[in-house]
C-alpha positions as CSV (number, residue, x, y, z in Angstrom):
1,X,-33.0,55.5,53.0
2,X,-29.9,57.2,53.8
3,X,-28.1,56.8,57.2
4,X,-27.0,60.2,59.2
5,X,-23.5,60.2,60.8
6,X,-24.0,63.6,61.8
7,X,-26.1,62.7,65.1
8,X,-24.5,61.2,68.3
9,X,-26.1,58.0,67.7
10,X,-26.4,57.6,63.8
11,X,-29.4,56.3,62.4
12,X,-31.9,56.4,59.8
13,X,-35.2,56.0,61.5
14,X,-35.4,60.1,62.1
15,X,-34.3,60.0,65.7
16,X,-34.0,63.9,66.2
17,X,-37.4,64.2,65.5
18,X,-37.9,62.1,68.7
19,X,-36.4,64.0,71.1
20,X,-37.8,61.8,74.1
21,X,-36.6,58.7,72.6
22,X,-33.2,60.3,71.2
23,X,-31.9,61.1,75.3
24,X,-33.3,57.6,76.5
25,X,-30.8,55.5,73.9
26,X,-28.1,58.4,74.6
27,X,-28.8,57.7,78.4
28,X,-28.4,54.4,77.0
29,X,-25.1,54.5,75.0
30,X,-22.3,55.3,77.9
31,X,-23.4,52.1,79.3
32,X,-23.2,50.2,76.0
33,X,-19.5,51.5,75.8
34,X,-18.9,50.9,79.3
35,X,-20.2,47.1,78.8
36,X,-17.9,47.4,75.2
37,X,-14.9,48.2,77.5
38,X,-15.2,45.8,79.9
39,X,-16.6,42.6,77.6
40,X,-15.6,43.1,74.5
41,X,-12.1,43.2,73.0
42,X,-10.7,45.0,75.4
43,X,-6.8,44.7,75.3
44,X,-7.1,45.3,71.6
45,X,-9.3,49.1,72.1
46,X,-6.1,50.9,70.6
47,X,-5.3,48.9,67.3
48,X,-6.6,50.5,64.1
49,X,-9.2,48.0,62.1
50,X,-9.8,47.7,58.8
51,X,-13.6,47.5,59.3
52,X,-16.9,47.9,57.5
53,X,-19.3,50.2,58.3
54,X,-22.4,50.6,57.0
55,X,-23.6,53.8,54.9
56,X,-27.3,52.5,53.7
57,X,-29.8,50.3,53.4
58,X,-29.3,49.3,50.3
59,X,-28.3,46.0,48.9
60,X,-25.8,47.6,46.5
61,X,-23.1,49.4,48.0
62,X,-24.0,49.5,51.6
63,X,-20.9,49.9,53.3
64,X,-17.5,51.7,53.1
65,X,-14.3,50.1,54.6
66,X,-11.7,51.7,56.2
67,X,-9.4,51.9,59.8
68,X,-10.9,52.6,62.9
69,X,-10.3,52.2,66.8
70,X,-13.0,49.1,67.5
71,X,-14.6,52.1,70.5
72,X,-15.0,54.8,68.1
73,X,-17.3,52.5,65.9
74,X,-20.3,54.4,64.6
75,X,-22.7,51.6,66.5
76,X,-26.1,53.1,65.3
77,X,-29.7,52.3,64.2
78,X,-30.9,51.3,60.5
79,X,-33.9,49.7,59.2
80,X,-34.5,48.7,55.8
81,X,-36.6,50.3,54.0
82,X,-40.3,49.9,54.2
83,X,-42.1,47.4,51.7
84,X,-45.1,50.1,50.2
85,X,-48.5,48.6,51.0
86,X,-46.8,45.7,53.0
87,X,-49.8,43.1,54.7
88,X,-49.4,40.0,57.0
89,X,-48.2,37.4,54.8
90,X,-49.1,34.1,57.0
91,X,-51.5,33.2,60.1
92,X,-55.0,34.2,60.8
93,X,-54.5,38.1,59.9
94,X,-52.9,36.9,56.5
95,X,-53.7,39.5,54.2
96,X,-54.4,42.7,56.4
97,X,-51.8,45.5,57.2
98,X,-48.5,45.1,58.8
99,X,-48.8,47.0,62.1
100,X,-46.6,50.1,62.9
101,X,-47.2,49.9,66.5
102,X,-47.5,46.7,68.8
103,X,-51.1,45.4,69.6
104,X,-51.4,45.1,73.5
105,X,-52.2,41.8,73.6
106,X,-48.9,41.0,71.9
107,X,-46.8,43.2,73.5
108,X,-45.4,40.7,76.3
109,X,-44.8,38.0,73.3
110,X,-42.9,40.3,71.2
111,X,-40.8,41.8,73.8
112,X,-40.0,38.2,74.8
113,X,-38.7,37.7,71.0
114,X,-37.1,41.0,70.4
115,X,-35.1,40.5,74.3
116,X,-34.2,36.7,73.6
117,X,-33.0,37.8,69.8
118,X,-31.4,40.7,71.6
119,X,-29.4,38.7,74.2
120,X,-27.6,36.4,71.8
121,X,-25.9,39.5,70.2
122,X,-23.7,41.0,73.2
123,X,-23.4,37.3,74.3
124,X,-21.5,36.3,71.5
125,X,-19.2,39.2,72.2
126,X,-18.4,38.0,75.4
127,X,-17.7,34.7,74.4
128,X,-15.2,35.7,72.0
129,X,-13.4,38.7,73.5
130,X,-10.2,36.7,74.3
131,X,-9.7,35.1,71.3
132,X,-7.2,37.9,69.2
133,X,-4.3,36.7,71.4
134,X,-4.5,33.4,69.1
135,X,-5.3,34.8,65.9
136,X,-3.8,33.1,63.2
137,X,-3.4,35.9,61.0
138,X,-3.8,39.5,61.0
139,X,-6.7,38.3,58.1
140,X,-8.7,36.5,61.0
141,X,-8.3,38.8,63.6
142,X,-9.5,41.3,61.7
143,X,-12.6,39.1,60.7
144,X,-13.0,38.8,64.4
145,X,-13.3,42.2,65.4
146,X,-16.0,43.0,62.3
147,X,-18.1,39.9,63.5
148,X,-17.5,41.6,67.2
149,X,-18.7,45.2,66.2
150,X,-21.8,44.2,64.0
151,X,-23.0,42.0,66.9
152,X,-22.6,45.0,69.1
153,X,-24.9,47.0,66.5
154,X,-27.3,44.2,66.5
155,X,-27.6,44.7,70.3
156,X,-28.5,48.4,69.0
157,X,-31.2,47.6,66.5
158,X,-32.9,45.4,69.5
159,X,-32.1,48.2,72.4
160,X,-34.1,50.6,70.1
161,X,-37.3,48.8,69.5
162,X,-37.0,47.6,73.1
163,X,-37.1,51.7,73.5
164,X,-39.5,53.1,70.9
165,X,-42.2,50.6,71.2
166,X,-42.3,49.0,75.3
167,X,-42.1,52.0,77.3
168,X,-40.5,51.1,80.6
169,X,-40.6,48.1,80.9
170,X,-38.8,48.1,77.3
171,X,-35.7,50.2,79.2
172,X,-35.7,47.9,81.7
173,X,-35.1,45.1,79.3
174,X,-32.5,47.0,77.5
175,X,-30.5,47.7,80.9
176,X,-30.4,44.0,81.7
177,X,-29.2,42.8,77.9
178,X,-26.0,44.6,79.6
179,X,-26.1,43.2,82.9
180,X,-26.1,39.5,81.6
181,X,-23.2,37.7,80.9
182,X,-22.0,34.9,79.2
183,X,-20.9,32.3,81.3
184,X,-21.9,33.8,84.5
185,X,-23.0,31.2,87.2
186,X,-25.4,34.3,88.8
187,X,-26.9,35.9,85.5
188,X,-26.1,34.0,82.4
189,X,-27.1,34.2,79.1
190,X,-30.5,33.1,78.2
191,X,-29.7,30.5,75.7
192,X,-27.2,27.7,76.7
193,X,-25.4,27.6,73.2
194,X,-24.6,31.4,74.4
195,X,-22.6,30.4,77.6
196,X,-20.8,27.6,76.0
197,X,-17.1,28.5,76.6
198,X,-14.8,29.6,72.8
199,X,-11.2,29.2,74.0
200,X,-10.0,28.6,70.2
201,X,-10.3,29.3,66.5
202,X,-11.8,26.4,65.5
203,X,-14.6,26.4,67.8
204,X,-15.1,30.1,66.7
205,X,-15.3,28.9,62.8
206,X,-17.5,25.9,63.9
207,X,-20.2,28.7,66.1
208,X,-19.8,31.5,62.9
209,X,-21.0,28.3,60.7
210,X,-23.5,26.5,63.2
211,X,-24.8,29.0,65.6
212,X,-25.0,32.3,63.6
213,X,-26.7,30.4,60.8
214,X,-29.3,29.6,63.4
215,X,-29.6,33.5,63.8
216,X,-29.9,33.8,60.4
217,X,-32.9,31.3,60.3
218,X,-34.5,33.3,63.5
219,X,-33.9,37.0,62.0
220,X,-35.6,35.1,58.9
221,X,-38.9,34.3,61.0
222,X,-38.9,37.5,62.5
223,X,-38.3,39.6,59.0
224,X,-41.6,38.0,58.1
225,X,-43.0,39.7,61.3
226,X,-46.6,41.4,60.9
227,X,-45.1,43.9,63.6
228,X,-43.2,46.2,60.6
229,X,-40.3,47.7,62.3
230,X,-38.9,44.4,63.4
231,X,-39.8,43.1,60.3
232,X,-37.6,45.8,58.6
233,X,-34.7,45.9,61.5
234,X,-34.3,42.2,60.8
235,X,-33.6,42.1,57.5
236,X,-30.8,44.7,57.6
237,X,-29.2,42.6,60.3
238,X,-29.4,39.8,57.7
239,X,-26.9,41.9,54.9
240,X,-24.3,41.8,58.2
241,X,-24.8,38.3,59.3
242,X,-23.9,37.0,56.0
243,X,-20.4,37.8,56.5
244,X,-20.6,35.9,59.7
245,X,-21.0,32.8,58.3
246,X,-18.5,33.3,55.7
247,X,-16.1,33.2,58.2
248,X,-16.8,29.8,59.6
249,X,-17.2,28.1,56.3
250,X,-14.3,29.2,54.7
251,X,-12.0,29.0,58.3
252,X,-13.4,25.1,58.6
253,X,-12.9,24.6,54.8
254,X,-8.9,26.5,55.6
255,X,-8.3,24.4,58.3
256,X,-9.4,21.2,55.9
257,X,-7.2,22.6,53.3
258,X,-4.2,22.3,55.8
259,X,-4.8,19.1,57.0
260,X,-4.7,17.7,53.7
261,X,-1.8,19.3,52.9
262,X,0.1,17.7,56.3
263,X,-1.7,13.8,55.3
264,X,0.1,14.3,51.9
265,X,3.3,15.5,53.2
266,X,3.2,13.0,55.8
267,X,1.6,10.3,53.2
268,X,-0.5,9.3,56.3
269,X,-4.1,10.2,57.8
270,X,-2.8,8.7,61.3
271,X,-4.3,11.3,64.0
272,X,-1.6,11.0,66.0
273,X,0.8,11.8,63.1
274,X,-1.3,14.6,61.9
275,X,-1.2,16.0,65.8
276,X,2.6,15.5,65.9
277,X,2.9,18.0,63.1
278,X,0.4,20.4,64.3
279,X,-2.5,19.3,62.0
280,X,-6.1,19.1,62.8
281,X,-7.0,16.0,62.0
282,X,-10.4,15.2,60.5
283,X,-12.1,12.7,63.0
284,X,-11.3,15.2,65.5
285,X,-13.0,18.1,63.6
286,X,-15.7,15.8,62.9
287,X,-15.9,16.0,66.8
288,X,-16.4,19.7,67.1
289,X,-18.8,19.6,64.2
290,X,-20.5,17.3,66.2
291,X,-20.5,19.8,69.0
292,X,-21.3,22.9,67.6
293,X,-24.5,21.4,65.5
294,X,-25.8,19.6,68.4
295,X,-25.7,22.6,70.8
296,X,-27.0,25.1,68.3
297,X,-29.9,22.9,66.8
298,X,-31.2,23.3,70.6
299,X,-32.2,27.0,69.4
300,X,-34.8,26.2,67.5
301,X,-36.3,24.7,70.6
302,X,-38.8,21.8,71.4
303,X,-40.0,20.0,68.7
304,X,-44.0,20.3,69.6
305,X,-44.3,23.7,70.5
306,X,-47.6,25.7,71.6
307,X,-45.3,28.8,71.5
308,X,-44.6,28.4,67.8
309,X,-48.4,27.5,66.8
310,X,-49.3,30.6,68.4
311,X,-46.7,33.5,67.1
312,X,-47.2,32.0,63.6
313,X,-51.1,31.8,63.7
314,X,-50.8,35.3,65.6
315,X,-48.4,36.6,62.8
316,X,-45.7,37.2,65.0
317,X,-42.7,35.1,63.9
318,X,-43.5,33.3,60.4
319,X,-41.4,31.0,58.8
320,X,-37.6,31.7,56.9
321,X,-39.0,32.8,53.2
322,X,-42.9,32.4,54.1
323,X,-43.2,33.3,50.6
324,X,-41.5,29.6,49.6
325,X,-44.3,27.8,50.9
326,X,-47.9,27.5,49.5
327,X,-50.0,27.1,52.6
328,X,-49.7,30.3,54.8
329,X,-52.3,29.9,57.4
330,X,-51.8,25.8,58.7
331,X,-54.7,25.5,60.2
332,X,-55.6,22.1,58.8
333,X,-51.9,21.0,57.8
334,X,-50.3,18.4,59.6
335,X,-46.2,16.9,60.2
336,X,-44.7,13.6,60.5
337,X,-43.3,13.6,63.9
338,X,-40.4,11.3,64.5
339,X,-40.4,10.7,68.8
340,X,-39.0,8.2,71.0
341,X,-41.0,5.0,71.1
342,X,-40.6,4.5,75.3
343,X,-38.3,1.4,74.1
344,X,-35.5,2.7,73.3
345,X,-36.8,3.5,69.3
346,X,-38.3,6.1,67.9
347,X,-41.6,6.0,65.9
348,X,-43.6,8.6,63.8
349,X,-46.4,10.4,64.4
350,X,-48.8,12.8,62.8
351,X,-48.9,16.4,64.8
352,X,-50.6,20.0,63.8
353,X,-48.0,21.7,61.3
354,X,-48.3,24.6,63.2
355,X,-47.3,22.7,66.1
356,X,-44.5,21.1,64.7
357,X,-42.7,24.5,63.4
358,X,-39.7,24.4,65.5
359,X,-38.6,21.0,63.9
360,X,-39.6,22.4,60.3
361,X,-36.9,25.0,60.6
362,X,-34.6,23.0,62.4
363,X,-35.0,20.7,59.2
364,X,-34.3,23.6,57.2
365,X,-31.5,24.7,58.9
366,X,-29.7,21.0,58.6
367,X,-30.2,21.5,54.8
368,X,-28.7,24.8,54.6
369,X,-25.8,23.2,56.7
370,X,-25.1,20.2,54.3
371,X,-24.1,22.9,51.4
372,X,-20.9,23.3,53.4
373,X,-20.4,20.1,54.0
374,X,-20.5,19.1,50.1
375,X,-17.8,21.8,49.6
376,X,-15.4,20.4,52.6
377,X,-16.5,16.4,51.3
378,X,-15.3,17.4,48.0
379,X,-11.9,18.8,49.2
380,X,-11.6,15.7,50.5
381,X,-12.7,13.8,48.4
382,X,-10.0,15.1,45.5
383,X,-7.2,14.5,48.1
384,X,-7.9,11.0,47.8
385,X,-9.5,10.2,51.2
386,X,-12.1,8.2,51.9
387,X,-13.3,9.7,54.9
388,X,-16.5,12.0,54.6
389,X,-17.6,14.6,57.1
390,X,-21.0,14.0,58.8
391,X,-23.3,16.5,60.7
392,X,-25.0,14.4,63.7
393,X,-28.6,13.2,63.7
394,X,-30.8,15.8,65.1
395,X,-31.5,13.6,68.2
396,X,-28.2,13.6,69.2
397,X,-27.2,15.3,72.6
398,X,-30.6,17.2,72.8
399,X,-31.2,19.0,76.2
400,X,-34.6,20.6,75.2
401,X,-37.4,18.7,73.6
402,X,-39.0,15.1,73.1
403,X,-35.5,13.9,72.6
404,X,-34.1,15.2,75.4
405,X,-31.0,13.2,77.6
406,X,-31.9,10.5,74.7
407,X,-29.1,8.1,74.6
408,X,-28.6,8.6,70.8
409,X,-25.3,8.7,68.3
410,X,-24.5,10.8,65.9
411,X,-25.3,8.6,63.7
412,X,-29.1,8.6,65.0
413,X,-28.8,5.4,66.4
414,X,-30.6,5.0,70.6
415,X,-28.3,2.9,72.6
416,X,-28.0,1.9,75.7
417,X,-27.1,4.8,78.7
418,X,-24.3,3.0,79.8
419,X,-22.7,2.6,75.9
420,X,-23.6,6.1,75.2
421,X,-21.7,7.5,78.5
422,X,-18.7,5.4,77.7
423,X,-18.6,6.7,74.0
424,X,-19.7,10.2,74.2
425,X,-15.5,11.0,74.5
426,X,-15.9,9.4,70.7
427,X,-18.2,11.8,69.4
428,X,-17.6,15.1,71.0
429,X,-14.0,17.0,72.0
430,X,-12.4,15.8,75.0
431,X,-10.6,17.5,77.6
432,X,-7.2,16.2,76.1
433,X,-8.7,16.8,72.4
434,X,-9.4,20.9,73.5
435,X,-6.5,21.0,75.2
436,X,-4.6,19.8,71.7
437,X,-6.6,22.5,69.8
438,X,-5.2,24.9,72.8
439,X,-2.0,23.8,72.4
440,X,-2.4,25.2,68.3
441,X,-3.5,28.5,69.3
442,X,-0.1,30.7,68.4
443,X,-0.6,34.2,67.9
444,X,0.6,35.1,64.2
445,X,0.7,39.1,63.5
446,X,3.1,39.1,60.8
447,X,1.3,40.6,57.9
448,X,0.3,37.7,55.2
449,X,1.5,34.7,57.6
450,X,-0.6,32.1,58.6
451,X,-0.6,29.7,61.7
452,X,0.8,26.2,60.5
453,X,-2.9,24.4,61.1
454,X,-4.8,26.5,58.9
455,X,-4.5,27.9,54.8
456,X,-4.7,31.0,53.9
457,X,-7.6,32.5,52.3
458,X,-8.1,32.6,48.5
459,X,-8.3,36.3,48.4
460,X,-8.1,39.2,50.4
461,X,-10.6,41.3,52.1
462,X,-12.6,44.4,49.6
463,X,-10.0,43.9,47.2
464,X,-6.9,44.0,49.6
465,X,-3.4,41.8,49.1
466,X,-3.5,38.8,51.5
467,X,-0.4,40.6,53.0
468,X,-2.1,43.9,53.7
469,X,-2.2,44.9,57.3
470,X,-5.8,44.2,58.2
471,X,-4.9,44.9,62.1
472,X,-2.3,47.5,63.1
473,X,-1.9,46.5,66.9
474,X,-0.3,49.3,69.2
């Protein structure tokens, strides 16, 4: 389906042909660019970008590359294109059509999905708009902005079902994913992981790796939606959010590089050596990985979850790759349930599958994050070093669920409050441990140099020389 560029607001869902809808989002758009201006990159609006941008829907040759001023981004509306003869593929519909338009007595439970889904996008925005006065290379910064501007056009694809399918109170919604903020004490963010504070690179690689792979498990569960257009918005938004995660595995696996590079200079892995040379040493990554996959497996919410029994037996939100699994419907399926025990243990016990969906994605996810580590362990592991990178038990610092305010380790081990508050400084960054990782944070413009704490890539960006100017900054 091809994509105009023609129209104000570029799309390929036919929007002239919806003339009522086509002046609500352009009512809409000034105050996207206004919230752009004022929350997003702002002291970088003049520099020239070598971005992306999408030209269709297609999985082969999708986008064009070229520079751009980050405001005059074509932000628009695409959907992949519709699966003929499509039908529910999981719950208690399984089997019937996908629907075209939302059933009333979903409407409230969708809108609550598409406006949560929709909120992480600008959010993330937010919490990165100061970071390109620390870029370590014109290569990163430019990575930055195109993981800035495809959020912003993930805000769009939400804003317009919010619009075409909710009516007013699908406007209203749309206004305040504008009027939140990340961070603010009066009207945050809905999702915690969203308010965190990213004052560095490194915490940016360790959310692009953690936290947008979580987005990539929930536009997974909602690409499987019975209701078609977010099944189909979703999985367009999944072609972008690949790059995303790109980012942080090959900026932690960089900054790994490095490191290795400084222990072999230095023919020490002292921290306090490593830091005296401006090296990232690994027990203190191990802390922001720690960090990062902690806060973001809190997305996937509470382990036992009435919510998720219903929008999966409802046909809402299925599973990532429904099609994987042989048992679509779970009505008799059940899940081995590990809980705390009451003494300071956990036991196991048997819960409704459909129930216990949350922790089967969040079990998922944890796989999917290991592939990354086995690339960084082997790096390591060639170097010579003994030391292997670890992502943290999945009852480790949980403020939602059955394991919440658990006293638990990384290492999945309950202890006792008092040990765990005296240790916690082991396991995640401490003031004096950010303030290091601050301390890093030089801005390098220089075309083809790179800060001293992190490697260059392996190869350019679409073909380009590592020296190309990615970013020209006026």
């Amino acid at each position: 389906m091809s994509i105009s560029y023609s129209e104000k607001i570029p799309n390929n869902v036919n929007l002239a042909n919806e003339r009522t809808l086509q002046r609500a989002l352009e009512h809409w758009q000034p105050h996207f660019l206004q919230w752009w201006h004022e929350m997003g990159p702002t002291d970088f609006e003049k520099a020239d970008v070598y971005l992306r941008t999408a030209t269709s829907v297609d999985a082969d040759g999708w986008a064009q590359y070229g520079a751009v001023k980050m405001p005059d981004y074509r932000w628009g509306i695409f959907l992949a294109d519709p699966v003929a003869d499509r039908s529910i593929g999981f719950g208690d519909a399984m089997g019937t059509p996908v629907w075209q338009q939302v059933p009333g007595e979903y409407r409230s439970t969708l809108r609550r999905l598409i406006v949560t889904q929709g909120d992480t996008e600008p959010a993330s925005v937010e919490q990165q708009r100061l970071l390109g006065h620390t870029c370590p290379s014109l290569y990163d910064l430019r990575n930055l902005f195109q993981i800035n501007v495809e959020e912003g056009r993930h805000l769009w694809a939400m804003v317009y079902l919010l619009h075409a399918y909710f009516g007013r109170d699908g406007r209203e919604e749309a206004e305040e994913l504008l009027a939140r903020h990340s961070g603010d004490a009066d009207k945050p963010r809905i999702l915690s992981t969203f308010n965190e504070p990213i004052t560095d690179w490194l915490s940016l690689y360790c959310f692009t790796y953690f936290t947008d792979r979580d987005g990539k498990y929930q536009l997974k569960s909602l690409a499987e939606s019975a209701f078609d257009p977010l099944s189909r918005t979703c999985r367009f938004m999944l072609t972008e959010e690949a790059h995303h995660m790109f980012v942080g595995e090959t900026g932690i696996g960089r900054v790994i590089k490095r490191t290795l590079e400084v222990m072999k200079e230095l023919g020490t892995d002292e921290p306090a050596a490593l830091r005296a040379h401006g090296a990232v040493d690994l027990p203190l990554l191990q802390k922001y990985l720690n960090f990062w996959c902690s806060s973001s497996l809190d997305l996937f919410g509470s382990e036992i979850s009435s919510n998720a029994a219903s929008n999966f037996a409802n046909g809402l939100k299925g599973r990532p790759d429904e099609l994987q699994y042989e048992d679509h419907v779970l009505r008799e399926a059940t899940f081995a349930m590990q809980t705390p025990d009451g003494r300071g243990g956990g036991q196991t016990e048997q819960v409704p599958m459909l129930n216990a969906l949350n922790e089967v994605m969040r079990a998922s996810y944890l796989k999917d994050c290991e592939i990354g580590l086995k690339r960084w362990n082997r790096a390591i592991e060639r170097a010579g070093h003994a030391l292997r990178l670890t992502l943290p038990s999945p009852h480790f610092r949980r403020s939602i669920g059955a394991w919440v305010n658990q006293p638990v380790t990384p290492e999945g081990r309950t202890v006792s409050a008092e040990e765990y508050a005296k240790r916690i400084g082991e396991w995640i960054p401490t003031e004096a441990d950010k303030a290091f990782v601050r301390s890093l944070m030089q801005k390098v413009v220089e075309p083809g140099n790179m800060a001293a704490w992190i490697a260059p890539p392996d190869r350019g960006i679409n073909n380009q020389p590592l020296d190309y100017q990615y970013v020209r900054l006026q």
